[in-house]
C-alpha positions as CSV (number, residue, x, y, z in Angstrom):
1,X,43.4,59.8,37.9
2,X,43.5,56.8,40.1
3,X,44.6,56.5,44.0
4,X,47.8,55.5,43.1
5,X,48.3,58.4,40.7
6,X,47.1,60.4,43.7
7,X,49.6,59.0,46.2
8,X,52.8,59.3,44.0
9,X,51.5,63.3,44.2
10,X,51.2,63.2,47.9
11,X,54.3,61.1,48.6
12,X,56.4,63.9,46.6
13,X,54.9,66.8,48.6
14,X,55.4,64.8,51.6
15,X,59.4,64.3,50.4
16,X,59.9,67.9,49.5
17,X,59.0,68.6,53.2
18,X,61.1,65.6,54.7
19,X,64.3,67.0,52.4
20,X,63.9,70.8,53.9
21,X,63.7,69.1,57.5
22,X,66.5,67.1,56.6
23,X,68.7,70.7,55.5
24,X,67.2,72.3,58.9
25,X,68.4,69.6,60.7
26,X,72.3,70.2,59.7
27,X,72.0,73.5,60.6
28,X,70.3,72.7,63.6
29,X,73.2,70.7,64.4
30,X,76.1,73.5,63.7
31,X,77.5,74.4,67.0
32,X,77.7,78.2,65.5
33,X,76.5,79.7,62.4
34,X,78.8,81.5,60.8
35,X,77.6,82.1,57.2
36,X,80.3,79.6,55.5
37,X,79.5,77.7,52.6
38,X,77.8,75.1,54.7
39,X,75.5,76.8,56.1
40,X,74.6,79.1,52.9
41,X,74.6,76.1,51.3
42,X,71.7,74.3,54.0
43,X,70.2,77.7,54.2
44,X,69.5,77.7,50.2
45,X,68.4,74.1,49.9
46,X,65.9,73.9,53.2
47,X,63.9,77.2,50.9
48,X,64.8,75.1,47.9
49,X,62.8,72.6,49.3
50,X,60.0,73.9,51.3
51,X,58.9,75.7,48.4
52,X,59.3,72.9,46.7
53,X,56.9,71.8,48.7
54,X,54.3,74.4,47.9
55,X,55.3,73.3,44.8
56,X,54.6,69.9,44.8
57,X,51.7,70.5,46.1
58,X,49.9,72.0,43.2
59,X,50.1,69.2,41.4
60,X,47.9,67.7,43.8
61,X,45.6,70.7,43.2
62,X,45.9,70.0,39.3
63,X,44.7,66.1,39.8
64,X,42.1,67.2,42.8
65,X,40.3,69.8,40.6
66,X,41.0,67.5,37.3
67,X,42.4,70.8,35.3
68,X,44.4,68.2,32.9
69,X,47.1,71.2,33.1
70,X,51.0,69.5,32.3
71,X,52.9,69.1,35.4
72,X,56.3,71.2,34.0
73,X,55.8,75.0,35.2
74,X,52.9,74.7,37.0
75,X,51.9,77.8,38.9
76,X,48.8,79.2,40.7
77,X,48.0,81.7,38.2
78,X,47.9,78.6,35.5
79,X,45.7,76.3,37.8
80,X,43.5,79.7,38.5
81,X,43.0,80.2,34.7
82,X,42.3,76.4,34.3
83,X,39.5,76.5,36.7
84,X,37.6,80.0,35.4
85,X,38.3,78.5,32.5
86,X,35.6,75.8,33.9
87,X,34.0,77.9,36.0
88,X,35.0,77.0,39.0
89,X,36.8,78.1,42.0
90,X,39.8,76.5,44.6
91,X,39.5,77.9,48.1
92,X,42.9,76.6,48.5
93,X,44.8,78.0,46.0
94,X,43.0,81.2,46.6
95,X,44.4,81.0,50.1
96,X,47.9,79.6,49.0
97,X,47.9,83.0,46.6
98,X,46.5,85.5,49.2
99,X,49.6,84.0,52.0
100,X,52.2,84.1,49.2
101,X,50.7,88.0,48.6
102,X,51.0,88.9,51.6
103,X,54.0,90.7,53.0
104,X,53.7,89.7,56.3
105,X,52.8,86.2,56.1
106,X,55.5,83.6,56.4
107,X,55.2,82.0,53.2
108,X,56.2,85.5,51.3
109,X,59.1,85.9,53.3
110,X,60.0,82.6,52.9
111,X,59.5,82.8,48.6
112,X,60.7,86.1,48.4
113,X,64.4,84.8,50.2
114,X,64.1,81.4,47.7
115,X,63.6,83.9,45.4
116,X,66.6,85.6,45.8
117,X,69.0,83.0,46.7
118,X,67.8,81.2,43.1
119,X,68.5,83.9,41.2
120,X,70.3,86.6,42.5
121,X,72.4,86.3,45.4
122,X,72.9,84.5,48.7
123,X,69.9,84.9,51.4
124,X,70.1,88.3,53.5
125,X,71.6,88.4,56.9
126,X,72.3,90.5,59.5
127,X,74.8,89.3,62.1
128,X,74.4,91.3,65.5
129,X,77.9,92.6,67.8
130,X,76.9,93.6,70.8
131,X,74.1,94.7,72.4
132,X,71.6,92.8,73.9
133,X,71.2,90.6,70.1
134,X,75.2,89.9,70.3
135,X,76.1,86.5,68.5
136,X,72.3,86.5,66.7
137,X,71.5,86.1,62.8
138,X,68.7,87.5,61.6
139,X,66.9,87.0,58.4
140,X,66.7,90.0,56.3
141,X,63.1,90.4,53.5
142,X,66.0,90.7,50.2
143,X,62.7,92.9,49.1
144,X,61.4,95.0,52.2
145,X,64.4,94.8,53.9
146,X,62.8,94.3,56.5
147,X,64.7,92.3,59.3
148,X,63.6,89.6,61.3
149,X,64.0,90.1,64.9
150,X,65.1,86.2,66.1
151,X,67.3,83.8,65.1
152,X,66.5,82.7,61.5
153,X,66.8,79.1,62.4
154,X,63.9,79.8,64.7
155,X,62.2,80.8,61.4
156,X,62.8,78.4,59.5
157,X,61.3,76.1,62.1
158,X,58.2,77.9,62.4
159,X,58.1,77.8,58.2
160,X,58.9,74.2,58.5
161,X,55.7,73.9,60.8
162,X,53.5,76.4,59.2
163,X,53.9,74.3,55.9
164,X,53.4,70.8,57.4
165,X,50.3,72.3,58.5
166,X,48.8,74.4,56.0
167,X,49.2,71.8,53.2
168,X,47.6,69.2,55.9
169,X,45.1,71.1,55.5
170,X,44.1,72.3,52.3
171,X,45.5,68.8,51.2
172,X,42.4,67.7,53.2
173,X,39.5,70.2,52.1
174,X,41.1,69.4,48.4
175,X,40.7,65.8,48.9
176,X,37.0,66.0,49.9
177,X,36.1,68.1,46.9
178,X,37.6,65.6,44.8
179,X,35.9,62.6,46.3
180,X,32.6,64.3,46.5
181,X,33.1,64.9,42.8
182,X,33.9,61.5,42.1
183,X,31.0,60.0,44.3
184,X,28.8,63.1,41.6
185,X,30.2,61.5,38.5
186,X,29.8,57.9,39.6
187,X,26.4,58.5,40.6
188,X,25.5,60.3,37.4
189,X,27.5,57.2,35.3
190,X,24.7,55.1,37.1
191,X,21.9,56.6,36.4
192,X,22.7,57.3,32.6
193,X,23.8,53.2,32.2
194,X,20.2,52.5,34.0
C-alpha cells in the first residue's frame, strides 16, 4: 500500500468524524430539543457517523497490519482472525474491542444506541418534568436501560472528543508498527539483492 493509499484511509476516518461534528453542531444549535424529526433525525446520523468513524478506521488497521482483508464488512473479529491467522497481534484493536465490550465505556453506549436506532427503533430518551432535572433529556442504554444522568448533548460531545482522541491515538501506535515494518522489509530486500 502506498502513502497515498494510506491517506485516502485516513482522510475518510477523518470525514466520518467531521460529518458527526457537523450533525452535533445542528443540534447544538436548536434552541430546545424536543424529540421532533429533526432532532431524531441529527441524533441518528451524528452515531451514524461516529461509528462510522470507528469504522473507517479499521481499514486503516487492515492496510497498517497488511491483512489483505476486502474493505466491504470489515469487522474486528475479521481483522483479529486475519492476524492469528499470521500470528500476530494488534494492541489497538484489542483495545477498540475491550472499550466496545465494555458496558460502561462510552463507545458501548454509544454502538449499542447506533445499534438500535439502525435497526430497531428511534434512540432512548427520557425527558424529565420537574424536579430538580426539569426540561433535561437524558440518554437511555436501549440494552441496560440504564439512563444517563446529563443532557445527552453533553454526551455526545464527550463521544465526539473521546473518539477524536482515541483514534489519534491508536492511529499513531498503528502507524509506527507499520513503518517499523516497512523499514524491516526494506532492510531485508537489501540485504537479499546484495
Amino acid at each position: 500500500m502506498n502513502e497515498n493509499e494510506l491517506e485516502n484511509l485516513r482522510a475518510r476516518t477523518d470525514a466520518k468524524l467531521r460529518f458527526a461534528e457537523v450533525h452535533l453542531k445542528e443540534l447544538l444549535l436548536l434552541p430546545i430539543l424536543t424529540g421532533d424529526d429533526f432532532d431524531r433525525a441529527h441524533q441518528e446520523s451524528y452515531l451514524y457517523h461516529l461509528l462510522g468513524a470507528k469504522g473507517a478506521f479499521l481499514s486503516e488497521l487492515n492496510a497498517y497490519y497488511q491483512c489483505g482483508l476486502p474493505a466491504t464488512n470489515l469487522t474486528i473479529g475479521r481483522l483479529r482472525n486475519a492476524l492469528v491467522g499470521a500470528g500476530r497481534a494488534s494492541p489497538e484493536l484489542k483495545e477498540l474491542y475491550e472499550l466496545e465490550k465494555d458496558e460502561n465505556s462510552w463507545l458501548f453506549h454509544a454502538k449499542e444506541m447506533r445499534d438500535h436506532s439502525t435497526h430497531i427503533s428511534s434512540v432512548s430518551r427520557a425527558f424529565h418534568v420537574g424536579g430538580a432535572d426539569d426540561g433535561q433529556v437524558f440518554l437511555r442504554n436501549p440494552k441496560t436501560k440504564e439512563e444517563v444522568t446529563k443532557h445527552f448533548t453533553e454526551d455526545f460531545k464527550e463521544w465526539h472528543e473521546n473518539m477524536s482522541l482515541l483514534l489519534e491515538r491508536l492511529r499513531g501506535s498503528a502507524l509506527a508498527v507499520y513503518r517499523s515494518n516497512r523499514a524491516i522489509n526494506t532492510d531485508a530486500q537489501k540485504t537479499r539483492a546484495g
